[in-house]
C-alpha positions as CSV (number, residue, x, y, z in Angstrom):
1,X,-29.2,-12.4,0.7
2,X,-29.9,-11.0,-2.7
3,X,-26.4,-9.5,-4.6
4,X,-27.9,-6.5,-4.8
5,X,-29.8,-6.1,-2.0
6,X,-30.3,-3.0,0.3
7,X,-28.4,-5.1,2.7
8,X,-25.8,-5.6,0.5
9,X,-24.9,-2.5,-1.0
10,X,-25.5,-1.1,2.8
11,X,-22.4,-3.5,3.7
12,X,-20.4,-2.6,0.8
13,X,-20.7,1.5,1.2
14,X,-20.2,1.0,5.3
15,X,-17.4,-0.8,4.5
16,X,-16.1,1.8,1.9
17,X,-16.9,4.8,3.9
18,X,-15.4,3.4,7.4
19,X,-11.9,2.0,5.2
20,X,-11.4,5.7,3.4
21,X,-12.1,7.8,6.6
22,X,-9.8,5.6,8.8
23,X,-6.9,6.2,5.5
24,X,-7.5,9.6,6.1
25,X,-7.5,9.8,9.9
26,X,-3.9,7.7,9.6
27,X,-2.3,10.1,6.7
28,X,-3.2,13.1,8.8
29,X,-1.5,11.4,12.0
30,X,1.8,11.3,10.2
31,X,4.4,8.1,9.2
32,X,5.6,7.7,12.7
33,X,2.3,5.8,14.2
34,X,3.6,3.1,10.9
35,X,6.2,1.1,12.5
36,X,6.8,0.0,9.1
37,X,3.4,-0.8,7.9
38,X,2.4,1.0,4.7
39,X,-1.4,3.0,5.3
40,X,-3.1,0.2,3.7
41,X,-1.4,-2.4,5.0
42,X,-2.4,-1.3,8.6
43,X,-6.1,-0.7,7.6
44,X,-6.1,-4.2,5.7
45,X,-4.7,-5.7,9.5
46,X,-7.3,-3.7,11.1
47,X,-10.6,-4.1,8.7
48,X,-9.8,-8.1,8.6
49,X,-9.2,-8.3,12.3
50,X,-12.3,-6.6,13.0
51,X,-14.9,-8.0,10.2
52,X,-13.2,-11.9,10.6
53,X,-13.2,-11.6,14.9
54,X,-16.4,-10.7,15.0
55,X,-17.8,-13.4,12.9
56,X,-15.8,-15.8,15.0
57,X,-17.2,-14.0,18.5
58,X,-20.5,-13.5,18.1
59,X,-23.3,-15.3,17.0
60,X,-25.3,-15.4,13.7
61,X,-28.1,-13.7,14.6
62,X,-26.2,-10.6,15.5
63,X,-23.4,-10.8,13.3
64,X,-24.0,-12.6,9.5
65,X,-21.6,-14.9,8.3
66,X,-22.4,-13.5,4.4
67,X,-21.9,-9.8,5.6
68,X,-18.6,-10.5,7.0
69,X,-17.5,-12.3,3.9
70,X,-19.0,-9.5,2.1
71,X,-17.2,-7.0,3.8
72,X,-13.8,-8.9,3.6
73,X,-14.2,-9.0,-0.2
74,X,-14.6,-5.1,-0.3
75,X,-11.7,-4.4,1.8
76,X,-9.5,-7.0,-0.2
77,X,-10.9,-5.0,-3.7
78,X,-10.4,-1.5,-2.1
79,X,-6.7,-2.5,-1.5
80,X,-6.2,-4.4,-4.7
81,X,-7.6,-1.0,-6.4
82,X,-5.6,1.7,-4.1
83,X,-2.5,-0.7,-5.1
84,X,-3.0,-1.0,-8.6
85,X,-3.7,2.9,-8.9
86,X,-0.5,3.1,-7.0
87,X,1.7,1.3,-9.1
88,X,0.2,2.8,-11.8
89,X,0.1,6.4,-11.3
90,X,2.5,8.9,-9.7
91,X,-0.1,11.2,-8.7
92,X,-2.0,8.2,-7.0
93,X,1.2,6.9,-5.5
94,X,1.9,10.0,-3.6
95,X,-1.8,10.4,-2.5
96,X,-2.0,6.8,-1.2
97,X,1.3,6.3,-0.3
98,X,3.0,9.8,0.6
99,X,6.5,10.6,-0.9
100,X,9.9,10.5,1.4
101,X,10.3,13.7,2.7
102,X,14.0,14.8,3.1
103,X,14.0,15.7,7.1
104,X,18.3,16.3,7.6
105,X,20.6,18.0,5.0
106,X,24.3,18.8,5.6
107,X,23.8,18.3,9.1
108,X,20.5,20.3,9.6
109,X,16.7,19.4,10.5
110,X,14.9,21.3,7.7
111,X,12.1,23.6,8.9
112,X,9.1,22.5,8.8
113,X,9.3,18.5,8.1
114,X,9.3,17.3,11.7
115,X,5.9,19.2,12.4
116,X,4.3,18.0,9.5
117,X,5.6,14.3,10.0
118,X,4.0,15.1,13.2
119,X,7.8,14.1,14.9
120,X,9.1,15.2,17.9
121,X,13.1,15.5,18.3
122,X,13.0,12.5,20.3
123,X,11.5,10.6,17.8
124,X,14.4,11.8,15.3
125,X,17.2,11.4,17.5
126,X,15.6,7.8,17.9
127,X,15.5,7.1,14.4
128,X,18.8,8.1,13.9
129,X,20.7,5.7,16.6
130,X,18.6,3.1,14.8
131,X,20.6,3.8,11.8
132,X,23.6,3.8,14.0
133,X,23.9,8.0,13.9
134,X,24.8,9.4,17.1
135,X,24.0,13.0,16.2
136,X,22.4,15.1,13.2
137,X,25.6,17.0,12.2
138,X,27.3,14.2,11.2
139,X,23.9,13.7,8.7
140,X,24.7,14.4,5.3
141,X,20.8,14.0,4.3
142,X,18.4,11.7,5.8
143,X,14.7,10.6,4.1
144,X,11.9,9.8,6.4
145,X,10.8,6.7,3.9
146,X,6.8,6.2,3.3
147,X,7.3,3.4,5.4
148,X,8.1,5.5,8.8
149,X,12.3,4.4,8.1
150,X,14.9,6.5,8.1
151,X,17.7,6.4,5.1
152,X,20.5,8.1,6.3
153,X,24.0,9.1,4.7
154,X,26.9,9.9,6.5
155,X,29.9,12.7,6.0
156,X,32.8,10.3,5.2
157,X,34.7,11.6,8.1
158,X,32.5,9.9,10.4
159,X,32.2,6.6,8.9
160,X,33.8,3.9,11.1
């Protein structure tokens, strides 16, 4: 297989075009489906699962050793580049890796955040026994992280 072979750059933009339509399919479905994964770092699980089962499954004459390997390498470079844009921008940051959203101030869900979050009450109320919260009014503020966490602050009058 020639480096820059139809084959080859074939891989490479499949690869490319699959990995940035699946970061988009998992921004638009909101932090909750994270479970404390960062976007990337659940499309890095889920490209090397997929390109480094395959290889192992089937056999060479359906799936190439080469193109797997290629395909790794592209995935591994597309996250080394999203992070290093990342870390070095803030504009890139919030693209790739959303900003915390405040979601409870002085006691109150702010309007809006929970439907864009795609969040259901349940899903709140959950979070917040998780930080040991029993209910919202007792929330100063609370930050759905970029991580799908919740950091919480409690009135003093309510702290144990």
């Amino acid at each position: 297989m020639e480096l820059f072979s139809a084959e080859v750059i074939g891989v490479v933009g499949r690869t490319i075009g699959i990995f940035l339509w699946a970061f988009i399919l998992l921004r638009m479905l909101g932090r909750r489906r994270l479970a404390h994964l960062t976007y990337i770092d659940l499309l890095l699980i889920i490209a090397f699962g997929s390109a480094v089962g395959d290889v192992m499954i089937y056999p060479e004459s359906t799936v190439h050793f080469l193109t797997s390997v290629l395909a790794i390498t592209t995935v591994a470079l597309m996250v080394k580049i999203l992070d290093e844009v990342s870390s070095h921008s803030v504009l890139g940051s919030r693209v790739i890796d959303g900003q915390s959203q405040i979601i409870i101030e002085r006691g109150r869900v702010i309007d809006g955040v929970m439907e864009r979050e795609n969040l259901t009450q349940d899903d709140l109320l959950a979070l917040l026994r998780q930080s040991g919260v029993d209910a919202v009014h007792k929330v100063r503020w609370a930050y759905l992280e970029t991580d799908g966490e919740l950091s919480v602050a409690i009135y003093k009058k309510y702290k144990n």
